[in-house]
Biopython code that builds the backbone (N, CA, C, O; Angstrom):
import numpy as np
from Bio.PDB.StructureBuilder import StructureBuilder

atoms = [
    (1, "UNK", "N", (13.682, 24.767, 12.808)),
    (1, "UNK", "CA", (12.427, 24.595, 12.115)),
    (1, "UNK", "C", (12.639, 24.179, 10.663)),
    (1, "UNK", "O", (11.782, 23.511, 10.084)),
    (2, "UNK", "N", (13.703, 24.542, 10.101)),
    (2, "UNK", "CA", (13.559, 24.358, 8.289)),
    (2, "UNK", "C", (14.536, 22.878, 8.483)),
    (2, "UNK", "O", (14.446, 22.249, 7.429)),
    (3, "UNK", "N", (15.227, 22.308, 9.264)),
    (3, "UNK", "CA", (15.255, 21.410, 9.412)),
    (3, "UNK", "C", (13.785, 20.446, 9.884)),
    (3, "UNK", "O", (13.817, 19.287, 9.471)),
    (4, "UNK", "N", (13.107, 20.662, 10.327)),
    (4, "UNK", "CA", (11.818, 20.212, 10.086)),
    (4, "UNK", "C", (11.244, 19.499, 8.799)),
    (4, "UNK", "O", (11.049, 18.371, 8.347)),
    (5, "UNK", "N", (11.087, 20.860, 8.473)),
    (5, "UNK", "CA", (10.221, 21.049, 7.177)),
    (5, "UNK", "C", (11.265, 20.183, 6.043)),
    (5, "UNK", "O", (10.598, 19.651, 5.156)),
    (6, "UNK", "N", (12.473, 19.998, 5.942)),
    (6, "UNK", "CA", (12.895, 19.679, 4.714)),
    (6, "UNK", "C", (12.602, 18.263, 5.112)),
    (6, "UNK", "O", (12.895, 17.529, 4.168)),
    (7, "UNK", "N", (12.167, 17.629, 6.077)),
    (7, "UNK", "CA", (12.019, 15.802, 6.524)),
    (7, "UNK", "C", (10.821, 15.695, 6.365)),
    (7, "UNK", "O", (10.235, 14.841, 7.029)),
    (8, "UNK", "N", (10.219, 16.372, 5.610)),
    (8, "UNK", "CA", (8.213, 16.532, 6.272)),
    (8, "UNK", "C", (7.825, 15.582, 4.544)),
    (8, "UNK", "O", (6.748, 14.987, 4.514)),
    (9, "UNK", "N", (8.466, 15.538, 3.637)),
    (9, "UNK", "CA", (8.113, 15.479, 2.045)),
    (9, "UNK", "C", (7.831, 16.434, 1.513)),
    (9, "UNK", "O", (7.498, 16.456, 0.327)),
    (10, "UNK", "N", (7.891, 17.382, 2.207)),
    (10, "UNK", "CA", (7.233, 18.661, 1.175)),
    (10, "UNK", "C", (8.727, 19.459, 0.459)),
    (10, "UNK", "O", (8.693, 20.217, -0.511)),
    (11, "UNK", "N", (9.739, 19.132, 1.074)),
    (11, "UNK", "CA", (10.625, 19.999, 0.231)),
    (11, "UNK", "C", (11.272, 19.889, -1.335)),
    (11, "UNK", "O", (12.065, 18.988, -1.608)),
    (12, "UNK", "N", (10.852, 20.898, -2.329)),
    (12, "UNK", "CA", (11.630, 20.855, -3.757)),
    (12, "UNK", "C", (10.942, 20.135, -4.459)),
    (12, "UNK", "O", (11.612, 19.546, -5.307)),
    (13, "UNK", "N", (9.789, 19.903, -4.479)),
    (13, "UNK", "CA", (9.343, 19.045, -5.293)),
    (13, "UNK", "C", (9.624, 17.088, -5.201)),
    (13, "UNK", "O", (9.100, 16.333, -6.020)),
    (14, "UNK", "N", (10.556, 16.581, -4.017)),
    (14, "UNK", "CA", (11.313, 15.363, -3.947)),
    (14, "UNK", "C", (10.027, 14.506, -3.465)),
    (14, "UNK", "O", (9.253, 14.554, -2.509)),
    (15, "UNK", "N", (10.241, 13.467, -4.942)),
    (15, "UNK", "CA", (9.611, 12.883, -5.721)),
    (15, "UNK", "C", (9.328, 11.277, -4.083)),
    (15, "UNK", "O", (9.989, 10.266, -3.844)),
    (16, "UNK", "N", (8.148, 11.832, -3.445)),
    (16, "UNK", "CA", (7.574, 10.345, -2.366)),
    (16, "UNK", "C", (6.651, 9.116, -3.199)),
    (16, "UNK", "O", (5.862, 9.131, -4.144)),
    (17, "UNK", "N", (7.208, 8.082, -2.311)),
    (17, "UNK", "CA", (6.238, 7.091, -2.861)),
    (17, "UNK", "C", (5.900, 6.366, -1.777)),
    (17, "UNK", "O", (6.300, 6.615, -0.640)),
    (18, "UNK", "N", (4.947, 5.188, -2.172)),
    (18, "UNK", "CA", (5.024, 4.139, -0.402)),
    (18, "UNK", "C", (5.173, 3.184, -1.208)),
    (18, "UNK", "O", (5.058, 2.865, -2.391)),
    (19, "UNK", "N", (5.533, 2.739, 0.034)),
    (19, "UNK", "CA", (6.120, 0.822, -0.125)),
    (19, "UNK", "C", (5.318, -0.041, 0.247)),
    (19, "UNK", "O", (4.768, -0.067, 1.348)),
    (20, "UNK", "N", (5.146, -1.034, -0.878)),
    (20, "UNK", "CA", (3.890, -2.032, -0.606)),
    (20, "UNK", "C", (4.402, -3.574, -0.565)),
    (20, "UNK", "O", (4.966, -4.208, -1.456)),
    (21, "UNK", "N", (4.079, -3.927, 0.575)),
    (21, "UNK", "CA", (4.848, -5.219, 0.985)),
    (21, "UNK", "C", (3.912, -6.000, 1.284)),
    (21, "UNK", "O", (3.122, -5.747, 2.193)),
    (22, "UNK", "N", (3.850, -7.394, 0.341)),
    (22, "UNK", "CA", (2.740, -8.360, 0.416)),
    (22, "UNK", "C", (2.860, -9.602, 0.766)),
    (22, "UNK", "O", (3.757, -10.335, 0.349)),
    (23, "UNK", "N", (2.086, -9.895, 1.454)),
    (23, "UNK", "CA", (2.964, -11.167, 2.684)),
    (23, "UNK", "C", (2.319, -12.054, 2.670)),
    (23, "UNK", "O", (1.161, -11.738, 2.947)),
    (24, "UNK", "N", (2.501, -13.564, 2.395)),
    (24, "UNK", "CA", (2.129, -14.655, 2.504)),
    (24, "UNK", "C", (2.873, -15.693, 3.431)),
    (24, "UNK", "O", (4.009, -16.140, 3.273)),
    (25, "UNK", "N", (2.229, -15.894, 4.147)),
    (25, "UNK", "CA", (2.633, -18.063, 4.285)),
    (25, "UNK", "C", (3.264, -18.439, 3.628)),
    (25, "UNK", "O", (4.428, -18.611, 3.987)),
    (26, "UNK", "N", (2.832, -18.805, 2.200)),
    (26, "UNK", "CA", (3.927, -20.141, 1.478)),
    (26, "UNK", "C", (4.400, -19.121, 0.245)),
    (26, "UNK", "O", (4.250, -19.610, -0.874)),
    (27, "UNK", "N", (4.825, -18.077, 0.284)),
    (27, "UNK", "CA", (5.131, -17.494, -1.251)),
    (27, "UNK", "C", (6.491, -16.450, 0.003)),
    (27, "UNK", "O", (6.700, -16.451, 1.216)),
    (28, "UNK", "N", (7.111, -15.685, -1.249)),
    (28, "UNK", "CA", (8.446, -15.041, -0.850)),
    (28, "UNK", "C", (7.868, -13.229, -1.004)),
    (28, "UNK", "O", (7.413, -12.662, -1.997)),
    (29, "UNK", "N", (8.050, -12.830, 0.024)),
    (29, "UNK", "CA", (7.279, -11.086, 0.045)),
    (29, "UNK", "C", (7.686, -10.321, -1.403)),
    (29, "UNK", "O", (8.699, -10.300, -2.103)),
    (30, "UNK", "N", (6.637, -9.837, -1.457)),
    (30, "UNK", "CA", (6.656, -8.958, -2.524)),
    (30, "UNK", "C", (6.997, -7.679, -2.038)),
    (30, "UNK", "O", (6.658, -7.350, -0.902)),
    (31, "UNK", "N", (7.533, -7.042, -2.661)),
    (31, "UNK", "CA", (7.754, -5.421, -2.551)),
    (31, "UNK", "C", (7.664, -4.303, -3.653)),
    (31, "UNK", "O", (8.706, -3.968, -4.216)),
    (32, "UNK", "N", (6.412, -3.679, -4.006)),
    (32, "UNK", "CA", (6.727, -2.813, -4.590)),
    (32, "UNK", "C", (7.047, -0.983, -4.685)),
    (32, "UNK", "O", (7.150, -0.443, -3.584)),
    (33, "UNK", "N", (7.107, -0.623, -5.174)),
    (33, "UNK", "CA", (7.321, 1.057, -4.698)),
    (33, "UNK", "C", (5.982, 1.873, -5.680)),
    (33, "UNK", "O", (5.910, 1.904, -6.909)),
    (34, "UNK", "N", (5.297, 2.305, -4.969)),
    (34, "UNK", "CA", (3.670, 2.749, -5.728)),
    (34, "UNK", "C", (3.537, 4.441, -5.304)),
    (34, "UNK", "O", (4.253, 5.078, -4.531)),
    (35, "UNK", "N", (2.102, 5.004, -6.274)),
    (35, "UNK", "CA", (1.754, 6.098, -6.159)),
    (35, "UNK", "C", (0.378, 5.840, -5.045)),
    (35, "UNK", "O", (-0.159, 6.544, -4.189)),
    (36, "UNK", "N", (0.183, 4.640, -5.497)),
    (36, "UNK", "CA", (-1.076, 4.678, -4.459)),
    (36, "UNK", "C", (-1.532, 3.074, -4.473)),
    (36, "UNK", "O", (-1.233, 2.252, -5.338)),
    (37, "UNK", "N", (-2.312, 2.861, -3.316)),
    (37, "UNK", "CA", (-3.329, 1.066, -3.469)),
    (37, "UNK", "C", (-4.751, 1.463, -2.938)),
    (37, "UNK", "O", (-5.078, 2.089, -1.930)),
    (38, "UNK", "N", (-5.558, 0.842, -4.041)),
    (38, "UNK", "CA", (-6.518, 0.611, -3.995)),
    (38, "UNK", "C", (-7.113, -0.101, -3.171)),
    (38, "UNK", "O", (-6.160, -0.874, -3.268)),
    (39, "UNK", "N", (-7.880, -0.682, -2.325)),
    (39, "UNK", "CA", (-8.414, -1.766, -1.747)),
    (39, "UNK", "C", (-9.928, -1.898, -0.967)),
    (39, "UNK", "O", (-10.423, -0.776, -1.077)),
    (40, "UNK", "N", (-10.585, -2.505, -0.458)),
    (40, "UNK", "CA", (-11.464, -2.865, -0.324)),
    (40, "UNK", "C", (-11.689, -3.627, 1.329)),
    (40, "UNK", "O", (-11.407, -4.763, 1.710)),
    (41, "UNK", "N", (-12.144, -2.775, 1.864)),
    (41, "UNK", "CA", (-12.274, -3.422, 3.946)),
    (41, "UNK", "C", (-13.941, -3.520, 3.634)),
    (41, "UNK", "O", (-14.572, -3.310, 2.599)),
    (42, "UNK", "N", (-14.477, -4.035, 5.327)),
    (42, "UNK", "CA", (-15.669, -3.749, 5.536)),
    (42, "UNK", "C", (-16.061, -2.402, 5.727)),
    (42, "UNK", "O", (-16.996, -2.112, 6.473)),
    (43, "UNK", "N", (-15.336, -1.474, 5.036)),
    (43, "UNK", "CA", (-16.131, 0.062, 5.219)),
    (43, "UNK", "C", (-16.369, 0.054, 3.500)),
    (43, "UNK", "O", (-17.528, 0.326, 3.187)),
    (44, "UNK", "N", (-15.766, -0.123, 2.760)),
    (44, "UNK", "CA", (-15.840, 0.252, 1.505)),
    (44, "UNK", "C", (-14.567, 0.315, 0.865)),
    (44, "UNK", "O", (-13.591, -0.282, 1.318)),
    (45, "UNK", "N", (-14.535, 0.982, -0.123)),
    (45, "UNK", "CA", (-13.652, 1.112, -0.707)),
    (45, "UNK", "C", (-12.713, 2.273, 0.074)),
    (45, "UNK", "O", (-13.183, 3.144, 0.806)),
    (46, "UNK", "N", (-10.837, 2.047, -0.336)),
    (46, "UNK", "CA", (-10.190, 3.113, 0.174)),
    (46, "UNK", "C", (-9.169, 3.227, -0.747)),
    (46, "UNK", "O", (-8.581, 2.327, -1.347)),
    (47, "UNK", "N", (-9.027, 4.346, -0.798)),
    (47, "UNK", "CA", (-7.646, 4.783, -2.029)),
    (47, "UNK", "C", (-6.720, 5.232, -0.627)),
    (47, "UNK", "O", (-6.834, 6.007, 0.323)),
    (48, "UNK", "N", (-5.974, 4.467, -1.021)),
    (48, "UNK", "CA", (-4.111, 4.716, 0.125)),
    (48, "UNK", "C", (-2.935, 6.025, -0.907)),
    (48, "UNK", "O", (-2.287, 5.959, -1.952)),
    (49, "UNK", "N", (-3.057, 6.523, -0.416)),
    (49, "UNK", "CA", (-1.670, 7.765, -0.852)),
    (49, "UNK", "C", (-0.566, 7.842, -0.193)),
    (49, "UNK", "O", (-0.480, 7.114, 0.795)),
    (50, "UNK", "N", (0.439, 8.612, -0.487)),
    (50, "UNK", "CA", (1.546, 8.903, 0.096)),
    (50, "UNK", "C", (1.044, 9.994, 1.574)),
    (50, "UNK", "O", (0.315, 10.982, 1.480)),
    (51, "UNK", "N", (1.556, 9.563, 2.626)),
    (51, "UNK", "CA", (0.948, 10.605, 3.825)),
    (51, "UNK", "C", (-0.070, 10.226, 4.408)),
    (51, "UNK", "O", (-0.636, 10.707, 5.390)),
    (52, "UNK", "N", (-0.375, 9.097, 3.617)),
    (52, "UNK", "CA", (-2.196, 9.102, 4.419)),
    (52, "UNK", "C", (-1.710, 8.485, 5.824)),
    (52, "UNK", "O", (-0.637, 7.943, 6.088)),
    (53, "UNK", "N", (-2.853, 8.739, 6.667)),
    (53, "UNK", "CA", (-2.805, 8.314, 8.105)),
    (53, "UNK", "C", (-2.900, 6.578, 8.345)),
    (53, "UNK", "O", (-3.263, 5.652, 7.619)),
    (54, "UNK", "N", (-2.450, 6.655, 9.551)),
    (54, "UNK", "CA", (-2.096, 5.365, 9.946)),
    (54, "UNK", "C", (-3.800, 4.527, 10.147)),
    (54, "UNK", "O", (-4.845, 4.962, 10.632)),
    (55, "UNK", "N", (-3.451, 3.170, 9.520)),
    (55, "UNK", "CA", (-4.614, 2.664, 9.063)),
    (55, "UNK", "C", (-4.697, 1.364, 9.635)),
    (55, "UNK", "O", (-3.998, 1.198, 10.635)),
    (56, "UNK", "N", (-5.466, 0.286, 9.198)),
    (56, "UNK", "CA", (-5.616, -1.111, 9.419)),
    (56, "UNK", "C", (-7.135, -1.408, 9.424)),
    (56, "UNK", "O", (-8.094, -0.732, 9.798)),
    (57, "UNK", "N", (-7.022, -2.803, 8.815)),
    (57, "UNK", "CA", (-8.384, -3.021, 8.507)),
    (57, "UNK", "C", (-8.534, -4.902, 7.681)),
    (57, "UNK", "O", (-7.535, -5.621, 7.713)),
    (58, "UNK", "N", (-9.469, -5.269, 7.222)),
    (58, "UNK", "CA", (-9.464, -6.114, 7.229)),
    (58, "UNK", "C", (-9.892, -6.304, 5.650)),
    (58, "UNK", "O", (-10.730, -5.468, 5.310)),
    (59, "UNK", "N", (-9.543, -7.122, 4.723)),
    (59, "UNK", "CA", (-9.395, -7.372, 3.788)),
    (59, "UNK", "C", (-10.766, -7.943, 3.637)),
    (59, "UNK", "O", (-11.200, -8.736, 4.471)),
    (60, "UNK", "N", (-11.730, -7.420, 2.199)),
    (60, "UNK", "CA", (-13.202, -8.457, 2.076)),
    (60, "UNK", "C", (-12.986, -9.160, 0.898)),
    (60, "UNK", "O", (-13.957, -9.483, 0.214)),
    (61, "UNK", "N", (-11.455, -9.545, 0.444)),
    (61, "UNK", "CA", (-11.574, -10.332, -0.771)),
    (61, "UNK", "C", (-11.687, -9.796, -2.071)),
    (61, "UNK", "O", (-11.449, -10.650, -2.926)),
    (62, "UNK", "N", (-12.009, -8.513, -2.590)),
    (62, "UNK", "CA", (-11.914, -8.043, -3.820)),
    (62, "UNK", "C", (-10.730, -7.043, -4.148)),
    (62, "UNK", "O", (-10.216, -6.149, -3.477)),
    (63, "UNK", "N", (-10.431, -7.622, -5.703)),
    (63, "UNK", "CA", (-9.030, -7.438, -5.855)),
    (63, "UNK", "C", (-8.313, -5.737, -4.826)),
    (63, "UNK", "O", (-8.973, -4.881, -4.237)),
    (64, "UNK", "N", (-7.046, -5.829, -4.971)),
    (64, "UNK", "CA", (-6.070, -4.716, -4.436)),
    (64, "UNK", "C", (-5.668, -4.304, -5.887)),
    (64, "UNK", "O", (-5.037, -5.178, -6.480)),
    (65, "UNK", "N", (-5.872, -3.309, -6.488)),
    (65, "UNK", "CA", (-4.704, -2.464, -7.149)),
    (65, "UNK", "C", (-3.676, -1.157, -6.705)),
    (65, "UNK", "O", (-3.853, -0.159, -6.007)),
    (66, "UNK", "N", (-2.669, -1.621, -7.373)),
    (66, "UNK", "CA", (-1.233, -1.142, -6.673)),
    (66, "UNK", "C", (-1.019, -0.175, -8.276)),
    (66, "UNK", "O", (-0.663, -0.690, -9.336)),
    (67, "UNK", "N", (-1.333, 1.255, -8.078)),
    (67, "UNK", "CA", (-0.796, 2.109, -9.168)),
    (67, "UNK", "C", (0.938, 2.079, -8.754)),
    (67, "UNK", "O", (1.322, 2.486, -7.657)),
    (68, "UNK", "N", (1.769, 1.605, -9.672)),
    (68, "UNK", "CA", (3.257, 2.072, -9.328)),
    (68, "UNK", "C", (3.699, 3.032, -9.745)),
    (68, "UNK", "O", (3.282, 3.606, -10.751)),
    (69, "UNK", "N", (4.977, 3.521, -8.789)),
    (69, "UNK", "CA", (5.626, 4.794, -9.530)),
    (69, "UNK", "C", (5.971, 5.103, -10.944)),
    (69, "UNK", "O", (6.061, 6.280, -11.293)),
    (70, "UNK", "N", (6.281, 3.587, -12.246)),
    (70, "UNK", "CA", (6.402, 3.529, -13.148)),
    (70, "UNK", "C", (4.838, 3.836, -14.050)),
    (70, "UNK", "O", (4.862, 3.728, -15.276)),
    (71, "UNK", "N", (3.842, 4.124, -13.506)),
    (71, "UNK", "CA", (2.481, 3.881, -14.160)),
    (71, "UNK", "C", (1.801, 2.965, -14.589)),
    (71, "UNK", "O", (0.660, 3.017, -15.050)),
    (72, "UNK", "N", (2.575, 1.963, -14.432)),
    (72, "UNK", "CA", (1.791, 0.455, -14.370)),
    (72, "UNK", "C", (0.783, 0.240, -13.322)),
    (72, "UNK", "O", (0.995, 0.427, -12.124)),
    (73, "UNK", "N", (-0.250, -0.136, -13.802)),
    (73, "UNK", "CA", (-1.182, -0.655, -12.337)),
    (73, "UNK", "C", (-1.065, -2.302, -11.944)),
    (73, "UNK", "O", (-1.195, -3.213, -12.762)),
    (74, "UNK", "N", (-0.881, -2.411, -10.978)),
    (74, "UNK", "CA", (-0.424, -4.555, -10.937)),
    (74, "UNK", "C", (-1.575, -4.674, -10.071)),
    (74, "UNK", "O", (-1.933, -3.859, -9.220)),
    (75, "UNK", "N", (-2.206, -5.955, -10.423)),
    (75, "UNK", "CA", (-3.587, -6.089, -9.816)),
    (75, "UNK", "C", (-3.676, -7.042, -8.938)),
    (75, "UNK", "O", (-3.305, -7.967, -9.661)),
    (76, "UNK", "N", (-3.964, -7.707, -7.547)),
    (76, "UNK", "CA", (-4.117, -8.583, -6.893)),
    (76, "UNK", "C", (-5.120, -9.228, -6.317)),
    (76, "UNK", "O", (-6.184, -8.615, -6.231)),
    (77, "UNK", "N", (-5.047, -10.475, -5.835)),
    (77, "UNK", "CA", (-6.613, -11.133, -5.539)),
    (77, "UNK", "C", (-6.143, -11.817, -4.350)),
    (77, "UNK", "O", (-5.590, -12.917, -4.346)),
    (78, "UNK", "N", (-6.489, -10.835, -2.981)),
    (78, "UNK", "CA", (-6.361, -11.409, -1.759)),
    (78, "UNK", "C", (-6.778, -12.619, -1.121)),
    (78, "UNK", "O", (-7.945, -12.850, -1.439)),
    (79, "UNK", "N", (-6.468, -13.197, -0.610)),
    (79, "UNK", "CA", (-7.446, -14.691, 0.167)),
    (79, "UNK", "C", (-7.414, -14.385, 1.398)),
    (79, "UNK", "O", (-6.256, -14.255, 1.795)),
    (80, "UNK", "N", (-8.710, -14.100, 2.690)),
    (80, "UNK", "CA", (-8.151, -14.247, 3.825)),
    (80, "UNK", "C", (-6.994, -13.055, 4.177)),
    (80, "UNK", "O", (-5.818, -13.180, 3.835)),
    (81, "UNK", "N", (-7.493, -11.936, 4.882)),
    (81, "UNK", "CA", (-6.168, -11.531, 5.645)),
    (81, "UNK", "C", (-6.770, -10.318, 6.009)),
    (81, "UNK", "O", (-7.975, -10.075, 5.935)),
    (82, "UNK", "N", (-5.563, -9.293, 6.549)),
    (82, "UNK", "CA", (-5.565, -7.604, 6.318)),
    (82, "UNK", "C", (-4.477, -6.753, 5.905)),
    (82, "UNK", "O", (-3.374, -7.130, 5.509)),
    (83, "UNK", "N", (-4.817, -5.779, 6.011)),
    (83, "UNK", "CA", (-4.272, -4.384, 5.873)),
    (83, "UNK", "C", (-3.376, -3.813, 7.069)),
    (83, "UNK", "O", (-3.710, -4.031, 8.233)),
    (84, "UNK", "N", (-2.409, -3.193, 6.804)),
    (84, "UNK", "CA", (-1.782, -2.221, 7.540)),
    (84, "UNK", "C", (-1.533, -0.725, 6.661)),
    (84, "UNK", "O", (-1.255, -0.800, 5.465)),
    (85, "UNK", "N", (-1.649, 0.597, 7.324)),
    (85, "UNK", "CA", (-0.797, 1.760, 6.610)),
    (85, "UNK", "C", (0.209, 2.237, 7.548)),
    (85, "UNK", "O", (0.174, 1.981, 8.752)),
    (86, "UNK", "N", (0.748, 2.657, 7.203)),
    (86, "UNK", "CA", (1.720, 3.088, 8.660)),
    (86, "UNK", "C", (3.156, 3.559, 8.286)),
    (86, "UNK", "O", (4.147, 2.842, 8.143)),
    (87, "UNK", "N", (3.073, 4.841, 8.165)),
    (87, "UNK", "CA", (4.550, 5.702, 7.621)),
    (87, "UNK", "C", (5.030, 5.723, 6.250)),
    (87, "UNK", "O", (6.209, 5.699, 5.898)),
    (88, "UNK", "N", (3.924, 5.773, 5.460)),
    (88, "UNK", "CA", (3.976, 5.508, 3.783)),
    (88, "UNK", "C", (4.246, 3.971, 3.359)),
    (88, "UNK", "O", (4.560, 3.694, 2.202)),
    (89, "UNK", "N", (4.099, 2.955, 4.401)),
    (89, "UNK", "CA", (4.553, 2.069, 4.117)),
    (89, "UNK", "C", (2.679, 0.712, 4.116)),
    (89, "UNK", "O", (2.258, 0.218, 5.162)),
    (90, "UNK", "N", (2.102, 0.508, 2.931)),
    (90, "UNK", "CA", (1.207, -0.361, 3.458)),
    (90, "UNK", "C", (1.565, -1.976, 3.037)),
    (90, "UNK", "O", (1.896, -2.451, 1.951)),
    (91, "UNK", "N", (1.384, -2.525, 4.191)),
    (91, "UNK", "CA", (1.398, -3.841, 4.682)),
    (91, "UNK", "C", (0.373, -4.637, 4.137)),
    (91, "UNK", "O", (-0.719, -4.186, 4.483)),
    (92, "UNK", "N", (0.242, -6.006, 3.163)),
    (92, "UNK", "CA", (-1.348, -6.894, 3.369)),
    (92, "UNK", "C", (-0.399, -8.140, 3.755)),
    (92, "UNK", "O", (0.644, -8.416, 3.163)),
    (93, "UNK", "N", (-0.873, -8.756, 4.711)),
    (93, "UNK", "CA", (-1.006, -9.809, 5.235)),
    (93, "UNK", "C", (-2.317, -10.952, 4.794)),
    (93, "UNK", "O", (-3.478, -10.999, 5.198)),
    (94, "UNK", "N", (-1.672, -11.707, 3.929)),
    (94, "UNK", "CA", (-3.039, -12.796, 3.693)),
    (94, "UNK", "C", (-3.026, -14.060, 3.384)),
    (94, "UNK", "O", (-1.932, -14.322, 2.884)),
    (95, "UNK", "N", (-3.500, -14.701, 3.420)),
    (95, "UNK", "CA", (-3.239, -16.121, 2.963)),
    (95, "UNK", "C", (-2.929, -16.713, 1.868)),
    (95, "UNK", "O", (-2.068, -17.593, 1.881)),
    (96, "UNK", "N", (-3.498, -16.386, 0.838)),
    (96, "UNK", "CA", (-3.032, -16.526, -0.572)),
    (96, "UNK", "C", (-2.940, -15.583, -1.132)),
    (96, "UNK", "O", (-3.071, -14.558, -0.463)),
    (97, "UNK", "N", (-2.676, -15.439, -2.612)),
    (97, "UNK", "CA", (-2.490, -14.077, -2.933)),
    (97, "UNK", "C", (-1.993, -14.735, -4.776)),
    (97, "UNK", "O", (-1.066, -15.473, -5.108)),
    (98, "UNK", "N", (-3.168, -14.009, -5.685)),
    (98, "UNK", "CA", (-3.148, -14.418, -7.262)),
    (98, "UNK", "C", (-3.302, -13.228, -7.548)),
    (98, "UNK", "O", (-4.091, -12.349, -7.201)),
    (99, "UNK", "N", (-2.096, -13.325, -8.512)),
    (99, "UNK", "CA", (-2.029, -12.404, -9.655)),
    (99, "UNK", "C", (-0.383, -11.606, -9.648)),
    (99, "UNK", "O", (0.695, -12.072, -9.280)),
    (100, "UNK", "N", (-0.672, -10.437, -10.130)),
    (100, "UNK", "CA", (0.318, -9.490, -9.853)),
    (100, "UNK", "C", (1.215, -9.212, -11.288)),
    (100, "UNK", "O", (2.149, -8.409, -11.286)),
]
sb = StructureBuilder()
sb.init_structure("model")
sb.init_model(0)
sb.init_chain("A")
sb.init_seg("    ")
for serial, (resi, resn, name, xyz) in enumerate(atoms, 1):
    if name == "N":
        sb.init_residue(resn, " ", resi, " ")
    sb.init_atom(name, np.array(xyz, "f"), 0.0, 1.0, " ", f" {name:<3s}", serial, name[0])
structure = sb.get_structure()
């Protein structure tokens, strides 16, 4: 069992983040390491965390912000695409992609 628990994130305070990997057609993937992303589906708005449940959804075009582990926020302007969450790791898939 405490082998469990020390794989779960909860042990000692050890410092989680997720990985945000941004994917285009004609550009080279981005990767950053964040506290959280902001974004925007046809439900509304959603704040993504470390742990959150497995997700997907569809992008309505208004910007993504990516808080990083450094405290910088990097801001993006999707074209066309979606979302993935899935094991601390969220995925956008889109067609273009300004800013950052």
């Amino acid at each position: 069992m405490a082998a469990l628990q020390s794989t779960s994130g909860h042990d000692g305070g050890q410092h989680q983040h997720l990985l945000v990997r941004l994917l285009t057609p004609n550009q080279p993937p981005i990767e950053l390491n964040a506290q959280s992303v902001s974004l925007h589906d046809s439900i509304g708005q959603r704040q993504i965390l470390v742990r959150h449940a497995n997700l997907a959804g569809i992008l309505d075009g208004k910007p993504v912000a990516v808080a990083l582990t450094d405290g910088q926020i990097r801001e993006f302007l999707p074209t066309g695409g979606f979302y993935e969450v899935s094991n601390d790791t969220v995925t956008l898939m889109v067609t273009s992609l300004q800013g950052g």
